[in-house]
N, C-alpha and C positions, 0 to 999 in steps of 0.2 A: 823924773816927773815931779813936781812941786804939788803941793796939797791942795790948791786951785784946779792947776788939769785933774789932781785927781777927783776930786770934789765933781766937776763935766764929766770927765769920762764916765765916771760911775753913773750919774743922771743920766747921759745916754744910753748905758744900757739897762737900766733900773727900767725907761722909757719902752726898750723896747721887750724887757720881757713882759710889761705890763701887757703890752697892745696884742700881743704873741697868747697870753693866759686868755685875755679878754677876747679872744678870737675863740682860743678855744670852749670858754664859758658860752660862748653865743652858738657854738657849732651844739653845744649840749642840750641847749635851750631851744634850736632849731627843730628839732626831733619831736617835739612837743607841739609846735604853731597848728594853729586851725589850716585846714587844705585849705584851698582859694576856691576850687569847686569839687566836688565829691559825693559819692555814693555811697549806701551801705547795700548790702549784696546777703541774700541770705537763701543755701541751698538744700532743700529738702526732700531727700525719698519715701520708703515706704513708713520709713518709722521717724514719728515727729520726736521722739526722745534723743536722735541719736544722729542730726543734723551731717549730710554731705558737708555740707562748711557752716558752721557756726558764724553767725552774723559780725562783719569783718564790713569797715571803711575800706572805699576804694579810690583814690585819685582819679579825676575825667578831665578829656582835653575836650574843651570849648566845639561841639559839633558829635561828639565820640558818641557812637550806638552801644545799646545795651548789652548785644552780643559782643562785641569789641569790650567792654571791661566785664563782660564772664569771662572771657579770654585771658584777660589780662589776670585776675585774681585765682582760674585757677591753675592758670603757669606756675604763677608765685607761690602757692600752696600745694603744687607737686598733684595737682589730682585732673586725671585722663580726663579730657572730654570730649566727645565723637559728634558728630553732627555731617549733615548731608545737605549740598549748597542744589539749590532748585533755580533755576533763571527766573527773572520776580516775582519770586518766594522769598529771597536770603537764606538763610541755615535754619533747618530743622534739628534741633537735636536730640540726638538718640542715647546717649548714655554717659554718664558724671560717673566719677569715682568706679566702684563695681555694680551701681545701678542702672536698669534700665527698665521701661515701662514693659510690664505684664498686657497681655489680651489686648484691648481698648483702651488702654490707657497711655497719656503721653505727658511729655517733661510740659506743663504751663508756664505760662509766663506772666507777673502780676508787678505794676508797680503802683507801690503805695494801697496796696489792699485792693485792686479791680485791676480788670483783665485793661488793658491799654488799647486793643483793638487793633494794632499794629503786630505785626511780627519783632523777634527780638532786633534781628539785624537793621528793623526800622526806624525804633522807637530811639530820638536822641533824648540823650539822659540831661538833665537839669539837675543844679545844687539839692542836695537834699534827698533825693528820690528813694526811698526805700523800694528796692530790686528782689524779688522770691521769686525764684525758681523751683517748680514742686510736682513729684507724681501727682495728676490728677487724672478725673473722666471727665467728659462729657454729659451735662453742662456740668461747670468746677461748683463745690459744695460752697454756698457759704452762710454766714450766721450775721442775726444783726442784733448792731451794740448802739448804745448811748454815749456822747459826748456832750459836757456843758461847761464852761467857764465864766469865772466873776472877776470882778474885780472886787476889791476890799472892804468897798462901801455897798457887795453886794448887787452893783448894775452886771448886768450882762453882757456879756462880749460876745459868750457863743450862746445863745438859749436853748434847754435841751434839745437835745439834736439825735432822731434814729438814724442811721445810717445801716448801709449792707455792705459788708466786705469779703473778701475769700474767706475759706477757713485754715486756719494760718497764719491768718493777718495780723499785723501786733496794735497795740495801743495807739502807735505815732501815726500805722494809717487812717485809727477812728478819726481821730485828731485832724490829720491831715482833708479825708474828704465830709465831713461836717464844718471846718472854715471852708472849704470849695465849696457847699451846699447853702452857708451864710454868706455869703464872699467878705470874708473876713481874711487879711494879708497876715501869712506867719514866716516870722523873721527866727530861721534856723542856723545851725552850725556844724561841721562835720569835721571830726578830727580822728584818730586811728586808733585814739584811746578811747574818747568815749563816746565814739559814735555821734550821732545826730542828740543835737543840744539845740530845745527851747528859747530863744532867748526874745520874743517879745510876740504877743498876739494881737493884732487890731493895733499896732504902735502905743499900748495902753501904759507900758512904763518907760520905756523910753530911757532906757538904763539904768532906771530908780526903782530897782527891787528883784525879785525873782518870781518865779510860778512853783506852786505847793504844788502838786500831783496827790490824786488819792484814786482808787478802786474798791471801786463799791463802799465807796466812805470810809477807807483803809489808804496811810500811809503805804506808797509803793516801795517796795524793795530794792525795785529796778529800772532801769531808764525805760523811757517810752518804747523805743524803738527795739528793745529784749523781752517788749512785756509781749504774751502771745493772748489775744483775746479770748474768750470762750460766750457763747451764746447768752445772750441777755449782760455782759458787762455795762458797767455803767463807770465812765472815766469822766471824774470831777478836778478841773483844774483851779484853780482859787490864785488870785495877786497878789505879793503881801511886799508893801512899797517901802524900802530900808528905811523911812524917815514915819513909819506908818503909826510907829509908839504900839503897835496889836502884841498880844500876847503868841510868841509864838505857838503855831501849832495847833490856835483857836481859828484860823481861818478868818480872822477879822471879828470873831464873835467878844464878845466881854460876858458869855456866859460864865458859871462859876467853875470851879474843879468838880471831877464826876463824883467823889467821894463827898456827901456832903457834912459826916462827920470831920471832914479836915480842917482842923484850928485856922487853915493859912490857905480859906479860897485863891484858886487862879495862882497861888505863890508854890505849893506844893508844900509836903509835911518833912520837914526836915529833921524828923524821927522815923521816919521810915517810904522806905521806894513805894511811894501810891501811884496814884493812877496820874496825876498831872506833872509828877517826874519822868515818867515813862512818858508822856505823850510830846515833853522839852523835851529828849534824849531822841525821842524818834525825827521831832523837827531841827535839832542840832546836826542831826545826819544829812536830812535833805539840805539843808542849808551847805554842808561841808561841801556834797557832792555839787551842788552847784560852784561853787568855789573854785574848785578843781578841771571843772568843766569849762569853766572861763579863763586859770592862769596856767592851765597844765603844765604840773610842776608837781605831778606828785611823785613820793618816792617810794621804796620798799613798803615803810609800815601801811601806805597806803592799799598797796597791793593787799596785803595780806588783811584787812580792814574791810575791803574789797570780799575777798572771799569770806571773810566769819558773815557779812551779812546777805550772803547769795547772792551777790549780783554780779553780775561777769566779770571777768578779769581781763582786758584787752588783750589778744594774742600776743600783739607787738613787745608785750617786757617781756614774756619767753621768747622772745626770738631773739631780744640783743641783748639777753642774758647768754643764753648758749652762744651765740655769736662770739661775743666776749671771753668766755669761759673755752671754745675753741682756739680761739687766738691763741690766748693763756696756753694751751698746751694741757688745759685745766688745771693750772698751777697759780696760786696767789700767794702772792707774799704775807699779806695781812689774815687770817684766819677767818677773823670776822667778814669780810670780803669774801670767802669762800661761804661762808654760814647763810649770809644774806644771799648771796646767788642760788644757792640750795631752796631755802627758803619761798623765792620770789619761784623759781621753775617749780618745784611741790604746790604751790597753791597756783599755779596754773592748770594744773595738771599731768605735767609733768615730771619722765624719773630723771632725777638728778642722779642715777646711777649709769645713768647710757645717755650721754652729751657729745654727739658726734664721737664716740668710741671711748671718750675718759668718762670716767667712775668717780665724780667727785666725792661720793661719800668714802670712797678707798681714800683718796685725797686728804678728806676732813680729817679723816680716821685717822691719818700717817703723818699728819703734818706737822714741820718741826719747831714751827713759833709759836705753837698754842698758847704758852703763857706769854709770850712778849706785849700783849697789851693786856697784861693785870688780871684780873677777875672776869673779864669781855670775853679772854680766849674758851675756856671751858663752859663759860657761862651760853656762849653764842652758838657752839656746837652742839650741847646736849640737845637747844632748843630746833637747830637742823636735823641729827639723827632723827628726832622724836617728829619732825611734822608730818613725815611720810611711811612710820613705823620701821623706819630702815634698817638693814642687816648691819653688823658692822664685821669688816672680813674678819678672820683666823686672824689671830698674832697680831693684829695691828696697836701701833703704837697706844691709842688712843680707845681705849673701850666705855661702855658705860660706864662701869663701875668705875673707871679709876677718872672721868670728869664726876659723878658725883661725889667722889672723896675729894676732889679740887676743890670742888666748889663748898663741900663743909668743914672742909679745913680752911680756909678763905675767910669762914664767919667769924667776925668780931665776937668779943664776950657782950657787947652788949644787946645780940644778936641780929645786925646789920652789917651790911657788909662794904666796902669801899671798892674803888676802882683799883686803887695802889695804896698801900699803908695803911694807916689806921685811922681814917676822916671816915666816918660813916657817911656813906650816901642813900639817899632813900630813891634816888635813881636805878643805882646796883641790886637795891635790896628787891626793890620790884621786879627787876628783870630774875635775879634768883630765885625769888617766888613760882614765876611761871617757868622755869627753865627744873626746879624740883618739882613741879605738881606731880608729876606722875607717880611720883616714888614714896610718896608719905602713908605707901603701905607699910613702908621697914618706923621701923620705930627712928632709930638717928634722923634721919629725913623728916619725920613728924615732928621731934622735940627740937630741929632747926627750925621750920616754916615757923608755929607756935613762938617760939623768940623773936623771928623775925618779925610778926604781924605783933606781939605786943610792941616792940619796939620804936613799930611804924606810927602804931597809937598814942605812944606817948611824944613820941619828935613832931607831930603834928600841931601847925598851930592854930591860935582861938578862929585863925582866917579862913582856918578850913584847908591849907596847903601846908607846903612845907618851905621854910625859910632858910635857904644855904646860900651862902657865899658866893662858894664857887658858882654856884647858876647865877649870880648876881641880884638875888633876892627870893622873891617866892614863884618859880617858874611853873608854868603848866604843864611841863615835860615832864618835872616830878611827878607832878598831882597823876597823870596820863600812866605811867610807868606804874606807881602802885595800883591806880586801880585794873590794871590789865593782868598783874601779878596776884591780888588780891583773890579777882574774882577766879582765876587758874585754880586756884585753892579753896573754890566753894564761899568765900569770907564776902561778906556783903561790904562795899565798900561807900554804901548810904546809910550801914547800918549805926545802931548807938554808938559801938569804940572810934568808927571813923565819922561821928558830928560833933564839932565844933561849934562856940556863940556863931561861929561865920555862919556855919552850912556843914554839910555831909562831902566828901570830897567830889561825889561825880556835882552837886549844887556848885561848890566852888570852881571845877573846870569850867561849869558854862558859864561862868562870870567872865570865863576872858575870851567869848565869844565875838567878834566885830562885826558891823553891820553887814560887810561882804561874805557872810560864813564862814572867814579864815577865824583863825585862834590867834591872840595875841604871846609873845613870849613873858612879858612880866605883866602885871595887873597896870603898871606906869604908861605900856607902851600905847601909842595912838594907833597902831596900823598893824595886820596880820601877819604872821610868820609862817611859809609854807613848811616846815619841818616843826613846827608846834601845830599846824593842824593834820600835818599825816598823823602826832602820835596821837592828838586825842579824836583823829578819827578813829582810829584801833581802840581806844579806849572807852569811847561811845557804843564800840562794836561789842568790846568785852561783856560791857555793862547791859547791854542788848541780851547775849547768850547768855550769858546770869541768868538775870530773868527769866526766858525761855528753858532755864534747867538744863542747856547744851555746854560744852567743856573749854577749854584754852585757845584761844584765837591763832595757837602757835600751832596746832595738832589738824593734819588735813587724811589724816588716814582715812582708806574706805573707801574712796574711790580708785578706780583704775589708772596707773600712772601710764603715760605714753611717751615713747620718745619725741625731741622738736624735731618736724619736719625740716629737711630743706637747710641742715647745718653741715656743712662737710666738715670733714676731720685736717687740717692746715696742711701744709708742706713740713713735713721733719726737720726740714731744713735750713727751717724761721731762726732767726738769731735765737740766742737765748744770753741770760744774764745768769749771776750767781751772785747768791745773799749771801749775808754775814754767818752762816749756819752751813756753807757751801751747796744749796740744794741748788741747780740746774733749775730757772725760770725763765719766765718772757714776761715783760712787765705787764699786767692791763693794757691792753690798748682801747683806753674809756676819756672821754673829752677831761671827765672831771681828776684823775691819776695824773694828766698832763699840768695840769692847773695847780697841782700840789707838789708836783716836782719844780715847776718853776718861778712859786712863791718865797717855797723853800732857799730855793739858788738864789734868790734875791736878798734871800734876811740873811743870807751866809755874806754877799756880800758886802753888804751893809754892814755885819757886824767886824768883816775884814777890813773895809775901810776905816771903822773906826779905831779897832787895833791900828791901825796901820801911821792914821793922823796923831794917836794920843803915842802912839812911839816917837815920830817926829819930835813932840812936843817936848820930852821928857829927855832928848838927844838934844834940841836947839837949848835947854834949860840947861 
């Protein structure tokens, strides 16, 4: 073959693993799309703390009865449900899960905060519909709240509005029947992650901006649709139009900052976390989540972002995490890959010790590449043992103690730490921060953090970030990374060591905030980066629990971990591969694993071809 055919052949198949990656990038990206039409479903017995199903999206076909997707959703979630079919009546039903109505009392059916007047098997479900199913009596209790919405300039879209709903009911249904009560048209969204999403009321933006939520004149926590209402609530929606020049988080107002000794009305003091840093930090959140809501594409940090700021975590990333982690045989090649899957199932809720039958913390604990990616291996496990206060077995390879001696033998002299070698990274040194907090009761662990955090202070620059190379300038990922590590550690990351002539460093991450509420990757770039804003969603979150005096956005101890539903344990029989260490695996079966193996087979040959041509060359010479 002459260096022409070879030169084609190679384009063909360079061609075709591209369209083959790209296939698979889009099947990963799939998983994510808004439903086309869908439900959220929410089921309740005696005790409103301790939900039959926690409020879960559910796909509908065009015609499909209410009772027809309880059906469907709780197949899917493995939980009984009994019902007794009457000749036109449709189904009664008589008991969810292990519950069933006491005396008088029987399973209700509510869509959108009122009783529908139809039976379940009657009522067809439209886009949006918030679904409760809930022990009630006769007549069903319910509580009435306020609804109002503005726009920016202050005009009215919805003007307050009392409304009556069950009790039960969440936000999205005040919402929902106060525009039925104005007739005011609201333009919603439903996807699996986060639920029914806002995205225009009275057609008043028009894709030019987003909706502020508050409660009782408080930033919300949590989507509409998870907020449970309580008697006399008062839900204030506000417009704030990306082109609107408003201060965020003022609602449109140009009043001053609340602190009126603050040298830098409406700017915030950038000597210290006051009240108009806090009120950016809480409106850089709403904003992210919107973001999210719109390109879903979030990833891990977000997950766990998700949980430091209470608000729900979508079922669906435990479930194709354990999915995935069964395939695997609970075996990853990559450690970190194992860390994050721990990780994302722990802040779900979670035990990542019982995953359709493997024990991934036995796993984490025994695994034989922990150092093959640098400082990452030891670093990413401490931070999995630790979210879930996890045992670690007898005899395992991998104990506490001997990752925190990794990890303070790892520390540079100048007490930062790198990925590989000796480049200090202040990427590394944050994630070590949070990955030591726990331990800076032992003295060696104190007199490392104390290094690290001077270190941090002094490699920062007048911009308020940090300047390296390898990120290709001054990245928010940095800025994101120490202040999540920082605050692990009690250290105020607004305070005087971390302000710069720029700003304080949570000041300089929201510099690289964009109009859409993504985060940009350099201060250069024009357009958001969805893995620059999962990390300084975590980071916003960090900087949240600072504040509030609560601990490491990495630590989810305390609550009751459960096994995933509904994950079998594979066939034994599944191929398996073997690594350069001889351990017996099965690769990931993950769209994005696919995608990196056959990028990789690309640059190999690529670079074979070029070997290949410049030998030619050096032969015809």
């Amino acid at each position: 073959m002459d260096a022409r055919s070879l030169k084609k052949f190679l384009a063909m198949i360079a061609v075709t693993f591209l369209l083959i990656a790209q296939s698979g990038l889009s099947a990963l990206q799939a998983r994510a799309e808004t439903l086309k039409n869908a439900v959220t479903v929410t089921i309740i017995g005696y005790d409103e703390k301790a939900p039959v199903l926690e409020t879960v999206a559910v796909p509908a076909t065009e015609g499909e009865t209410a009772f027809g997707v309880l059906r469907t959703v709780t197949e899917e979630k493995n939980i009984p449900m009994e019902y007794q079919l009457y000749d036109g009546m449709g189904a009664f039903i008589t008991k969810v899960g292990n519950v069933e109505p006491q005396d008088s009392d029987y399973w209700g059916f509510f869509v959108n905060g009122i009783d529908p007047n139809v039976g379940v098997s009657s009522y067809k479900v439209k886009n949006g519909d918030n679904l409760l199913l809930k022990i009630t009596s006769y007549p069903p209790e319910t509580i009435t709240v306020k609804v109002s919405a503005a726009a920016a300039d202050q005009k009215e879209v919805i003007p307050e509005t009392e409304v009556e709903i069950v009790k039960g009911g969440t936000a999205y249904d005040a919402l929902v029947q106060a525009a039925k009560a104005r007739k005011v048209a609201l333009d919603v969204s439903v996807d699996s992650r986060w639920l029914t999403f806002i995205n225009d009321i009275g057609g008043l933006l028009d894709g030019n901006g987003y909706w502020e939520m508050y409660m009782n004149g408080k930033f919300m926590d949590k989507g509409l649709v998870s907020y449970q209402m309580q008697e006399g609530d008062h839900l204030q929606i506000k417009a704030v139009p990306f082109d609107s020049g408003t201060n965020p988080g003022d609602g449109g107002s140009d009043k001053p900052a609340d602190n009126p000794a603050d040298p830098n009305p409406g700017g915030g003091n950038q000597n210290k976390p006051g009240q108009s840093l806090k009120k950016e930090v809480q409106t850089a959140i709403e904003r992210i989540n919107g973001y999210f809501a719109k390109n879903r594409n979030l990833d891990w940090y977000g997950i766990l972002a998700l949980k430091a700021l209470h608000q729900p975590v979508p079922e669906t990333y435990a479930e194709q995490t354990a999915e995935e982690a069964a395939a695997n045989g609970g075996n990853y090649r990559n450690v970190t890959d194992l860390a994050k899957a721990i990780l994302v199932l722990t802040a779900s809720g979670k035990d990542a010790a019982d995953v359709a039958g493997y024990n991934l913390i036995e796993k984490l604990a025994n695994h034989q590449r922990m150092t093959k990616q640098g400082n990452n291996g030891p670093i990413f496990a401490l931070l999995a043992l630790d979210s879930g206060d996890y045992q670690v077995p007898e005899r395992a390879k991998w104990t506490r103690e001997k990752l925190i001696a990794a990890i303070l033998d790892a520390q540079l002299d100048n007490g930062a730490w790198s990925l590989f070698g000796d480049s200090p990274s202040s990427d590394m040194t944050g994630m070590a921060l949070a990955a030591l907090s726990p331990y800076t009761g032992e003295k060696k662990v104190k007199d490392a953090v104390d290094a690290a955090v001077n270190w941090l202070s002094k490699a920062q620059a007048d911009t308020g970030g940090f300047d390296e190379a390898v990120n290709g300038g001054e990245a928010s990922e940095s800025i994101a990374q120490v202040i999540i590590g920082l605050t692990a550690n009690r250290v105020d990351p607004a305070g005087e060591p971390f302000t710069k002539p720029g700003g304080s460093l949570v000041r300089r991450l929201l510099d690289f905030q964009k109009a859409d509420g993504g985060f940009a990757h350099l201060p250069s770039d024009e357009t958001s980066n969805p893995m620059s804003t999962a990390q300084a969603f975590l980071a916003m979150a960090a900087y949240q629990k600072y504040l509030s005096g609560e601990g490491s956005v990495f630590q989810f101890a305390g609550g009751e971990k459960v096994p995933v539903a509904g994950v079998a344990k594979p066939n034994p029989a599944d191929q398996k591969i073997t690594d350069a260490d001889g351990e017996g695996k099965r690769l990931p079966d993950t769209a994005a694993g696919h995608v990196e193996v056959l990028l990789s087979g690309i640059l190999l040959m690529v670079l074979a071809a070029a070997l290949l041509l410049q030998r030619k060359k050096v032969f015809k010479g």
